[in-house]
N, C-alpha and C positions, 0 to 999 in steps of 0.2 A: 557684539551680541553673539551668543553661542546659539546651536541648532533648536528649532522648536521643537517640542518632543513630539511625538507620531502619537494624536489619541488614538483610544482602542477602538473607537467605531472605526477610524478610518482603518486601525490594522488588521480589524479579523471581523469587523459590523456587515463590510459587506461584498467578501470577498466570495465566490463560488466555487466551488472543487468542480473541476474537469475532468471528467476520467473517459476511457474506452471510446477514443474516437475511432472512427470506420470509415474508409474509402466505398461509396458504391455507385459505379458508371451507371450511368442514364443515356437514354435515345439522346442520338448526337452527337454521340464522343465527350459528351457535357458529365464533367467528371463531378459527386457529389461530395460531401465532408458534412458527417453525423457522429454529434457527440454526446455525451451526460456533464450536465448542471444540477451538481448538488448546491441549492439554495437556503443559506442559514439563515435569510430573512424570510423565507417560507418555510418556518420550522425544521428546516433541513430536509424539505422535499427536493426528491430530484424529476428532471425531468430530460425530456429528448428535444435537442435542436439541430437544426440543418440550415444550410446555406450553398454556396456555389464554392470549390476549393479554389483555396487562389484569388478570392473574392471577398477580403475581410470586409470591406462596405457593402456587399451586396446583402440585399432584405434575408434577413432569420425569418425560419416557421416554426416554432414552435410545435413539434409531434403527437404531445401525450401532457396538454393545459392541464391548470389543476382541475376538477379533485386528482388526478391522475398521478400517482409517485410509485416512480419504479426504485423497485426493491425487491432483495431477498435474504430472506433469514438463514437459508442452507450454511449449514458452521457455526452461527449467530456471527458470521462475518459477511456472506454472502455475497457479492458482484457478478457480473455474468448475468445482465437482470434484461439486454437486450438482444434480439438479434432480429438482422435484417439480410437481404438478399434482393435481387434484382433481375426482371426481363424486361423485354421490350414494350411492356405496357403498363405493367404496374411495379412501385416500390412496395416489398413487404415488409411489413415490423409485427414481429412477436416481444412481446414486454412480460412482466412480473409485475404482480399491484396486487397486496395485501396476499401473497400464497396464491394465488390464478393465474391463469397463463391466458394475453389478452394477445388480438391482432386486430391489425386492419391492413387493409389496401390501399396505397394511393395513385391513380391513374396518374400517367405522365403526361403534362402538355405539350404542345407543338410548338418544338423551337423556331420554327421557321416566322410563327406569330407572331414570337417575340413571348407568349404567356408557356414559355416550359417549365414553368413551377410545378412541383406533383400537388394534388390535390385530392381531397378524402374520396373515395369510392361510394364506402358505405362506414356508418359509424363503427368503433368498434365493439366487437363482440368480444365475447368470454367463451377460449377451448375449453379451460379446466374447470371442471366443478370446486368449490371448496372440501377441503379434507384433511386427514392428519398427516398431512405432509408437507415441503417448502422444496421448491423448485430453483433450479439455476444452471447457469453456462451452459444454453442451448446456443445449435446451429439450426438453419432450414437447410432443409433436402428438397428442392421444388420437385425434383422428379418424380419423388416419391409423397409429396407434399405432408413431408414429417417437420415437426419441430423433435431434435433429438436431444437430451442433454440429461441433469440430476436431477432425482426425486429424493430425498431425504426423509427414511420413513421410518420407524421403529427398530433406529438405531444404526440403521445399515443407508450408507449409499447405494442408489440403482442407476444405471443406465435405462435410460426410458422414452420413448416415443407416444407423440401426440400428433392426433392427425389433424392437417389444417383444415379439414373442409367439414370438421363436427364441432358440435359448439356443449358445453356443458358436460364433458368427458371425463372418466379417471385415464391415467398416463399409463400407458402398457408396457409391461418389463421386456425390455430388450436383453440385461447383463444382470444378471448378480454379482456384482465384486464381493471380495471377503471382509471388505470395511469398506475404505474410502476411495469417492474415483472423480475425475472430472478430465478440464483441459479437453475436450475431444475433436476431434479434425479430420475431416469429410477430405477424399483426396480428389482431384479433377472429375475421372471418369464417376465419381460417384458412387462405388459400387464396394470403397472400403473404407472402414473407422478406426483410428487409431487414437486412443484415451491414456492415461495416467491412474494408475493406482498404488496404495499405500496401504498397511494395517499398523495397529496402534499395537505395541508404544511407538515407534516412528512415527516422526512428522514429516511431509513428504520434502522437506530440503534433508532428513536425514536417511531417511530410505523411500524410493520410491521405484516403481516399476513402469514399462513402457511396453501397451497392449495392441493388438492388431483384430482386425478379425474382417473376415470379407460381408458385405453387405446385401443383401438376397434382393431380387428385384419388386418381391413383395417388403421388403423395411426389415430383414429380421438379420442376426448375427449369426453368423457361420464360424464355427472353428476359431472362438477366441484363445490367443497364446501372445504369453508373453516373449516380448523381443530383447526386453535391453534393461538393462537398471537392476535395482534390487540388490542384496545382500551389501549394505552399506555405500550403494550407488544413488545418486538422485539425480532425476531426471526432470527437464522442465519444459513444456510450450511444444506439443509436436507440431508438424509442422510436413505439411505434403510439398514436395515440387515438381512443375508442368510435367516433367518424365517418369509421374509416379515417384518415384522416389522420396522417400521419409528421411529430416532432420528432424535432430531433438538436441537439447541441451543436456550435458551429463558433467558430474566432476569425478569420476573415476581415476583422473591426472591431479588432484587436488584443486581445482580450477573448474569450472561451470564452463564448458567449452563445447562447442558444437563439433558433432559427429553427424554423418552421413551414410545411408543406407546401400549396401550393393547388391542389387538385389539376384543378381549372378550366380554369386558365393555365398548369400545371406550373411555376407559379413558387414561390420563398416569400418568406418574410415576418416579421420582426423584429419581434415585440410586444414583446421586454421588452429593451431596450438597457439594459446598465449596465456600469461600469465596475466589475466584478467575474466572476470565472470561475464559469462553473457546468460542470467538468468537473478529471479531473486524467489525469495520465500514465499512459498503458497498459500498465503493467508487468506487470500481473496479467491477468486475467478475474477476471469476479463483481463489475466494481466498480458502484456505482449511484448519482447526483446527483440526477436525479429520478424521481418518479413519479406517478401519475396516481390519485387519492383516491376517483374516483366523481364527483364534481362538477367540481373544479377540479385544475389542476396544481400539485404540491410541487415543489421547487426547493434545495438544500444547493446556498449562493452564495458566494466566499472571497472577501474583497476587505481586502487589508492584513495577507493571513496570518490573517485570523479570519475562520469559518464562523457563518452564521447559516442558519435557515432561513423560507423567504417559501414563499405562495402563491400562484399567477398564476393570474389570470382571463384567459380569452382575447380578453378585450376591453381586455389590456394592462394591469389596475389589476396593483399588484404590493403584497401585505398579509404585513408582518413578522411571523411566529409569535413572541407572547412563550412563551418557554422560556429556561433557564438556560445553554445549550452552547452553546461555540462553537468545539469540533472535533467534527466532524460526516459519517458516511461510511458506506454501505451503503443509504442509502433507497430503504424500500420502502412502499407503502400498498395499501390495500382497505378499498372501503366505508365511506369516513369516516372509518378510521382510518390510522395510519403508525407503521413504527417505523425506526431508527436504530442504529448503534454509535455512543455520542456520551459525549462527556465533558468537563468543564470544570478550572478551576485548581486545585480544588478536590473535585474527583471524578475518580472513574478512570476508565475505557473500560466502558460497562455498555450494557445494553438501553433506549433510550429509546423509552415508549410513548407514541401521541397519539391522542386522541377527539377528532378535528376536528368532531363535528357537535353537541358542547354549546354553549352560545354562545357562551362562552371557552372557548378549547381548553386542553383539562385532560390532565396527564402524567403520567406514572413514571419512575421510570430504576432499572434493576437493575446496580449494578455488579457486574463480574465479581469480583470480592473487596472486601471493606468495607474504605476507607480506614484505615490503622493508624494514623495522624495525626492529633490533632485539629485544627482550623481555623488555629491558635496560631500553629502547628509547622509551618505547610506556605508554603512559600517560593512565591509567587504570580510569574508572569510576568513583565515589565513589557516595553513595546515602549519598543526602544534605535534608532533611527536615526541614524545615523552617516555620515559621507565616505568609500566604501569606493575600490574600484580608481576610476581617473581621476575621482575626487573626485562621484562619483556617489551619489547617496543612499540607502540600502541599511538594509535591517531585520535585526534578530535580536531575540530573546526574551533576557532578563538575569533570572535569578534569586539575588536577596540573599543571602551564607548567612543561615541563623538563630542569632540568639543570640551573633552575633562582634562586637560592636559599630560602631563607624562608622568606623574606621580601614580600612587596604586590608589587602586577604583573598588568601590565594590561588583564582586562575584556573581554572576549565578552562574550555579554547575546544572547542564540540561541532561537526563539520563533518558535515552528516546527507550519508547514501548519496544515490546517484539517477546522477548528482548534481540530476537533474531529479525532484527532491521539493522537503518543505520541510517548516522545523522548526515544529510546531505546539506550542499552548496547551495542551492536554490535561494532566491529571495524570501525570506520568512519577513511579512510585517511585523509579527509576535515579537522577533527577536530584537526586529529594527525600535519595539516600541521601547525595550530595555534601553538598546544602546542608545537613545535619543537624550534617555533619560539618566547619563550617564554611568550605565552599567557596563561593564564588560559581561560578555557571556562567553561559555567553553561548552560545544555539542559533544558529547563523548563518544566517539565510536571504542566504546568498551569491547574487552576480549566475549565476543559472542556475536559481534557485528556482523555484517553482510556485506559484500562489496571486498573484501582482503583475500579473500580464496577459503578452502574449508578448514585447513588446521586452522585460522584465526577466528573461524564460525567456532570450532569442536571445544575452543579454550576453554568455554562455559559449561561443559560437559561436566555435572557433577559439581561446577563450582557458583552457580548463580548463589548470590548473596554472597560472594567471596570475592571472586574475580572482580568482579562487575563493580562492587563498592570501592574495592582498592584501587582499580582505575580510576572513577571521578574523583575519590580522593586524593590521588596521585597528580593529576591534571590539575587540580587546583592546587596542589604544592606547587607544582612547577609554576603556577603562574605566579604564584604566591613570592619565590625565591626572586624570578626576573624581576619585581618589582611592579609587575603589571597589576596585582591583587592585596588588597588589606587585608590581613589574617582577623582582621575581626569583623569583618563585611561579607564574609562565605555563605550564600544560601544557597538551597539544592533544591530542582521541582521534578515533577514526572508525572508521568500515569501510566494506569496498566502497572504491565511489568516495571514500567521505569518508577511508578508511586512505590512498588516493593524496593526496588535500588532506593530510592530516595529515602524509606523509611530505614531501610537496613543501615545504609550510611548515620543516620543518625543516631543509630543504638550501636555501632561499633567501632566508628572511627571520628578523634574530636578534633575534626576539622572546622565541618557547619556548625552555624549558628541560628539559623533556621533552615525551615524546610515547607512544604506545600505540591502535596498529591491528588491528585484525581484519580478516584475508581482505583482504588493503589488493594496491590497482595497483600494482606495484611497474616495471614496465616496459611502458612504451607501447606498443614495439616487438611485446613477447610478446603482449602485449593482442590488437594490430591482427592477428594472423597466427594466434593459437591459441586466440580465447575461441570462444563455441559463438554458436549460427546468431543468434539474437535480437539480440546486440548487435556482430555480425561489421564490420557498418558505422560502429557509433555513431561513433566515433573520427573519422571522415571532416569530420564536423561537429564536434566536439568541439577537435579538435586541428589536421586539416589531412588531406588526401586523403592516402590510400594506392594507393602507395608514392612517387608523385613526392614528396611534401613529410617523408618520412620523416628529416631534419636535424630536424627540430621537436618529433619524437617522440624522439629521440636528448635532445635539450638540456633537455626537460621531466621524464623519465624521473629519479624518486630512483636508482635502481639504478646509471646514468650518473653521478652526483655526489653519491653516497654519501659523500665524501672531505670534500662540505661540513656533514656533520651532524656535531656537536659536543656532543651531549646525549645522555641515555640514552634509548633505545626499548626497547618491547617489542610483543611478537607476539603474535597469536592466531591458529591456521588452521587448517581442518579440513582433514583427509587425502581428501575424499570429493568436494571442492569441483573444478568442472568449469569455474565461471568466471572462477576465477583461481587456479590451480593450486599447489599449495604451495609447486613448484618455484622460481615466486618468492619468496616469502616465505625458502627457504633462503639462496637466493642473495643475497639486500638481507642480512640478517643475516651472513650468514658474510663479507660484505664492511664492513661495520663492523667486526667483530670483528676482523678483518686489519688496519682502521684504530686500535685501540687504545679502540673506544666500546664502553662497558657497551652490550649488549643480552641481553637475557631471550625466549625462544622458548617456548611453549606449543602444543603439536601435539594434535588431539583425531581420535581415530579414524573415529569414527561422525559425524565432522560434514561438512557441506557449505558451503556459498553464505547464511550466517543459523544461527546456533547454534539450534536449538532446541529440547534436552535438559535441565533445570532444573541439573544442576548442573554444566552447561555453564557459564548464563547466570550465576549464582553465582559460580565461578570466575574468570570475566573482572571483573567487578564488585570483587570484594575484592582481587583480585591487582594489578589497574588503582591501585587507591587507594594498596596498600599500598607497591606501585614508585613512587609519584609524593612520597609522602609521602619516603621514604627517601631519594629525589635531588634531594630540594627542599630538605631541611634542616628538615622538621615535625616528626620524630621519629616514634614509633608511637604509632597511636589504641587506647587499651587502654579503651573506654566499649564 
C-alpha cells in the first residue's frame, strides 16, 4: 500500500501561526516565554500566550481571550501589535485591537507559594481613543511610563508616544519622519532611541536609513540624525548592547551583515563578514535576526536559502549552534537563554527553546500542532539549482511525490509572494498535502529572492514578469528533462505577487497547463496608480518608473494578454482586500471567459490581502487540487 494522502483539514484546518515570541524575567530568576497565536479556526484571530520557558507542559494563560485579537493595519501589513516589559511586581502588556492601543497589568505571584503565575491587576483598559490613524511596533519605557512606536496618519509615518497612566488619548508626536519609519530600540540607560527610516520609491530592503536621537527625561526627542544606511544601503533590526553601543544589520558588502558601532570615532566596524544575510525584508514589524544572550550575541544567518543559527563574540569568533533547524525567524534571548519560531524538513513551525549556558546548548521545540506524518511519509526538500533567466544560476526547493515511483509525476511549480521573499525548508503541510498525493512540487527562489545576498535580490530590478517567469519555467524544464516531471502534467500557483508570476507564466511561456491564484496582480497599470501607501512605489523598481515608462507595464500586465492564455485558471480573492482589489480579479476572469478559457472564480467575503479563516485556507487547498487534477487528465483522488 502507498502513503495516505494528508487531508487538507489536517494540513492547513488547524494549524496556528506563531510569530514574535519574547523573553521576559519574572521575581525569582523565573524566566518567562510570550508569544502570538494566529488562529484560523478563530477566523484568524490572534491572540497572546505565556507559559514558563523551558516548560513545554507547564499550564498556558491565555493574555488577551477573545473578543480580543491583536492586530494592526499600519502598511495594510502590519505586526508589532505587542509589547511587554517587566519589574518586580507587575508584567506589562500593551496590545493593538481594532486601531487602540490597550493595556493591562498583571501582578506577579509568590514563587515560594508555589502560585507564581501573574495574574490580572485590573481589567484592561483602552490608552488610545479611536481615530484616523493605525498604530504599530511600540516598545515600553517604564521610566518614563510611554508606550513609543508608529502612528500611521495621512499618509506619513510618525513616531509617537502614549502615556501609560491615561486612558482614551490621542498619541503625541515625538518624530516626523519624511515617509516611513519603524524598528525602534530603547538602549539600556534609557535615555536614547534609535529607529529605521525609508522614503518611497524605496522599499526599506532597497534603501533605508539608521536614526538616533537622545531621549529627554520628560519622553521627547533631542537631536534626531541619521547614522548609517541610506543612498542605496539597507539597514535592518537596530539593536543596543549592555555598553551602549548600537548594532544594525546592513548590506553595503552586498550581504546583510552586521556592523557595530564606536562610539569613540563615531565610526563602525564589521566583526563578522560573511557571505550570508543576517536580516530579511520589512514587510511586517515584530521581525527579529538577532539578539543579545547576556554574554554574547545570537545571530539567525541565511546563506543558500538555509537558516542556521551562530554565536558572535565581539572579538569576531563566529560559533555554529548545533540544533536541528534551519528555517529560523523571531529571535529572541535573556539571560543565557533564546527562543525562536523554527522548523525543519521534518518538523513544523514550533517554539524552539535554548540554555545556552549548559556546556552544550541544550533545546526543545514545541511545535504548534504534532506532525501527522510519520518521518516515511514526509517528502523532504532537496536543493535544485538550475539555469534560470539569462542562463544564471538559480535555487528552488524540489520535493519528490511519495510513493509514485521513478517515472515523471505531475508538477506543481510554487511561485512564493513578496516577490522579495523566499521559499524556505520548513515543514509545509500544504506542500506535504500535494506530495501525498503524488505530486511533485518545485518552490522557486526566483531571481528577486531573499536569502542569496542583494545582487540576487536586485535581479528583479526592472524585470518582474520577466525574470521571475523564466525562472519557474526554467525549474520546471529542468525537472521536466531529468525525468522527474510530465511535460503535460505542469501546473503553476501563487498569490500576491506570486498570482502575477503565475498569471504572467501563463500568457508568456508554454510550459503550464494550468494555473490557480489568489489575490494575484492582474494589472501593473491598476497596481501602480490604486494599491495603498506601502507599496505605491514598488513598481518603480520592479518594472520601470511611473508614468514615463508606463509601455512596460501595459506589455507585462496578464490582463493586456489575456488572449495568450490557453489553459484553465482559477481564482481566489477576498472581497475585503485593499491591495489588490477584486476588481481585478473580475476583470482577468471575465476576459478569458469572453476568450472561450475554462476559468473558475471563488469570492470570499470576510477576506483580505492572505486568507486567514481555516476554512478559507481549506477551500483553496482542496479546490486547487481538485481543478488541476480534472484539466490535467488525473481523474479524481477518491483516498
Amino acid at each position: 500500500m502507498g502513503p495516505t494522502p494528508l487531508s487538507a483539514q489536517t494540513a492547513v484546518g488547524r494549524l496556528p501561526g506563531l510569530k514574535e515570541p519574547k523573553l521576559v524575567q519574572g521575581p525569582g530568576n523565573v524566566l518567562w516565554l510570550i508569544w502570538l497565536e494566529q488562529r484560523p479556526a478563530e477566523k484568524g484571530r490572534t491572540t497572546a500566550m505565556m507559559r514558563r520557558f523551558g516548560e513545554p507542559t507547564s499550564p498556558q494563560i491565555e493574555l488577551t481571550p477573545a473578543p480580543m485579537n491583536l492586530r494592526s493595519r499600519v502598511h495594510d501589513y502590519g505586526g508589532g501589535v505587542l509589547a511587554t516589559a517587566a519589574d518586580n511586581n507587575h508584567l506589562h502588556l500593551v496590545w493593538i485591537d481594532a486601531g487602540c492601543l490597550w493595556q493591562q497589568q498583571l501582578c506577579w505571584g509568590e514563587a515560594s507559594s508555589g502560585q507564581d503565575v501573574p495574574a490580572a491587576k485590573t481589567p484592561p483598559e483602552r490608552l488610545t481613543c479611536p481615530g484616523p490613524w493605525e498604530l504599530a511596533d511600540g516598545l515600553l519605557h517604564l521610566q518614563h511610563n510611554q508606550w513609543i512606536g508608529i502612528r500611521e496618519q495621512q499618509g506619513k509615518d510618525q513616531l509617537v508616544s502614549v502615556n501609560l497612566q491615561r486612558t482614551d488619548q490621542e498619541p503625541e508626536l515625538l518624530h516626523q519622519p519624511a515617509d516611513f519609519a519603524g524598528y525602534a530600540a530603547l538602549n539600556p540607560k534609557g535615555d536614547r532611541l534609535a529607529w529605521v527610516e525609508w522614503s518611497q520609491p524605496s522599499m526599506p530592503w532597497d534603501s533605508s536609513s539608521l536614526w538616533c536621537a537622545e531621549l529627554s527625561h520628560t519622553g521627547e526627542l533631542i537631536n534626531p540624525t541619521q547614522r548609517a544606511g541610506g543612498n542605496g544601503v539597507s539597514v535592518f533590526q537596530p539593536q543596543w548592547l549592555p555598553d551602549g553601543r548600537l548594532l544594525v544589520a546592513e548590506d553595503s558588502s552586498g550581504w546583510w551583515n552586521l556592523m557595530l558601532e564606536e562610539p569613540a570615532t563615531e565610526s563602525w566596524e564589521r566583526p563578522w563578514p560573511m557571505a550570508a544575510e543576517t536580516a530579511m525584508p520589512q514587510w511586517i514589524y515584530g521581525m527579529s535576526t538577532t539578539a543579545w544572550d547576556g554574554e554574547r550575541l545570537l545571530a539567525a544567518t541565511c546563506a543558500d536559502g538555509t537558516w542556521t543559527l551562530q554565536r558572535l563574540g565581539l572579538d569576531g569568533t563566529v560559533l555554529k549552534l548545533a540544533q536541528p533547524f534551519d528555517d529560523l525567524a523571531g529571535l529572541r534571548a535573556c539571560n543565557g537563554k533564546a527562543v525562536a519560531v523554527a522548523s525543519n524538513s521534518s518538523c513544523g513551525a514550533g517554539l524552539l527553546e535554548l540554555d545556552l549556558q549548559s556546556p552544550t546548548t541544550t533545546w526543545s521545540h514545541t511545535p504548534a500542532v504534532a506532525t501527522p506524518l510519520p518521518d516515511r511519509e514526509i517528502s523532504v526538500g532537496q536543493a535544485l539549482w538550475f539555469k534560470g533567466h539569462q542562463q544564471q544560476r538559480t535555487h528552488a526547493w524540489y520535493y519528490p511525490p511519495i510513493g509514485a515511483g521513478d517515472g515523471p509525476a505531475p508538477l506543481l511549480v510554487k511561485s512564493h509572494s513578496g516577490p522579495t521573499a523566499m521559499a524556505r525548508r520548513g515543514l509545509s503541510l500544504a506542500i506535504q498535502y500535494w506530495t501525498s498525493r503524488g505530486w511533485g512540487v518545485v518552490d522557486v527562489n526566483y531571481g528577486g529572492s531573499t536569502g542569496f545576498g542583494r545582487a540576487y535580490r536586485e535581479r528583479l530590478n526592472q524585470g518582474w514578469g520577466v525574470v521571475d517567469v523564466a525562472d519557474c519555467a526554467a525549474a520546471a524544464q529542468a525537472l521536466i528533462a531529468s525525468g522527474h516531471a510530465h511535460p503535460d502534467q505542469i501546473a503553476i500557483e501563487g498569490g500576491s505577487a506570486g498570482g502575477f508570476t503565475t498569471l504572467a507564466a501563463l500568457c508568456f511561456t508554454d510550459v503550464f497547463r494550468a494555473g490557480a491564484c489568489r489575490y494575484a496582480v492582474c494589472d501593473l497599470t491598476a497596481m501602480a496608480t490604486d494599491t495603498h501607501r506601502f507599496e505605491a512605489r514598488y513598481l518603480d523598481s520592479l518594472v520601470g518608473a511611473w508614468p514615463e515608462e508606463r509601455s512596460i507595464y501595459s506589455d507585462r500586465s496578464p490582463l493586456h494578454h489575456a488572449g495568450r492564455i490557453r489553459c484553465p485558471v482559477l481564482f481566489f480573492q477576498g472581497l475585503q482586500d485593499k491591495v489588490v482589489p477584486a476588481e481585478q480579479t473580475e476583470q482577468m476572469a471575465a476576459v478569458l471567459r469572453h476568450n472561450g478559457i475554462t476559468v473558475d472564480v471563488r469570492l470570499f467575503e470576510d477576506e483580505g490581502h492572505g486568507f486567514r479563516n481555516q476554512a478559507t485556507q481549506i477551500t483553496v487547498l482542496e479546490e486547487t487540487e481538485a481543478f488541476f487534477r480534472l484539466h490535467l487528465g488525473l481523474g479524481t483522488n477518491n483516498c
